[in-house]
N, C-alpha and C positions, 0 to 999 in steps of 0.2 A: 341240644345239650341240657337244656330247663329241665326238658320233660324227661329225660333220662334219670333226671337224680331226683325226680318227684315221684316218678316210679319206685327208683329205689330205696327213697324213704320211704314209702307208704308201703311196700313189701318188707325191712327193715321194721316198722312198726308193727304190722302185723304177725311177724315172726316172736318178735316181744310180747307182745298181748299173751299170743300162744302157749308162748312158755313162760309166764306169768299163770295162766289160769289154770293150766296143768298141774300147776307147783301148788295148786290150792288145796285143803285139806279142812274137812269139819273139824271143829273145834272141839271140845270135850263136850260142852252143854247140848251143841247138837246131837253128838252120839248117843247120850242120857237121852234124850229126850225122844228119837228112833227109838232105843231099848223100851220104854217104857210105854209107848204107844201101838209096839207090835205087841208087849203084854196084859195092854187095855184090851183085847180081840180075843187072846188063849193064853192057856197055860203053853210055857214050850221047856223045849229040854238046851244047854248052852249050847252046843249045835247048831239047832236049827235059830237061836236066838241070832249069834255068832255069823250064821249063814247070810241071814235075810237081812243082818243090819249090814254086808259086808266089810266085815273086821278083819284084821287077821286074827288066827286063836290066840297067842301073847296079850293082843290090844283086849281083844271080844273078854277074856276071861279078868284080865285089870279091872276092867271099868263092869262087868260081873261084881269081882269082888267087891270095888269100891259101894255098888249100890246095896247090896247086901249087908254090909258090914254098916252102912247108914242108914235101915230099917224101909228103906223103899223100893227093896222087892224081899223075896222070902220063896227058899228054897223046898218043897214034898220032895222027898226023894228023888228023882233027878229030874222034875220039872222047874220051875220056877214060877212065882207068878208074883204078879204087883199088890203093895201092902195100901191101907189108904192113907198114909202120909203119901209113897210114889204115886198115888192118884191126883192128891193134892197137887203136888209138884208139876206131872204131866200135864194141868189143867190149865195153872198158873203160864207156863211155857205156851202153850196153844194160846193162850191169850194174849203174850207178850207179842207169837209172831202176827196174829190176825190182827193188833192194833197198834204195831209201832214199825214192822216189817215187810210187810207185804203194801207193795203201792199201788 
């Protein structure tokens, strides 16, 4: 009878964890900081920006606007590419995760 319900919590827990980490979602600073790092590499067009950070288009074009409209990327025609304030910022970020994040 122990082992029956040790069982069953421990399958019970795991089924939690599960959907617990499912439910997980980057944060905004993460997203920024994907955007800005796949256009440290190329210029891209919001598509393929959109694509590779998987966004949906709603979220991909927000968070677009929002970096635009705050001088850390900067749109040619329908490419985009990162300003160096967004350099600055991408840098600062990669620093934060190599030395307060990653263990």
């Amino acid at each position: 009878m122990i082992k029956y319900t040790i069982k069953k919590s421990k399958i019970i827990y795991i089924i939690d964890f599960l959907y617990i980490f499912m439910r997980l979602r980057r944060c905004w600073i993460e997203i920024v900081k994907e955007i800005l790092e796949l256009l440290t590499k190329k210029d891209m067009s919001k598509t393929e920006i959109i694509k590779r950070s998987n966004l949906n288009f709603n979220k991909g074009l927000e968070v677009l606007n929002y970096l635009e409209n705050n001088g850390l990327i900067i749109r040619f025609n329908d490419k985009y590419s990162i300003t160096e304030k967004g350099l600055k910022l991408v840098n600062l970020l990669l620093h934060i995760d190599e030395e307060y994040l990653i263990s």
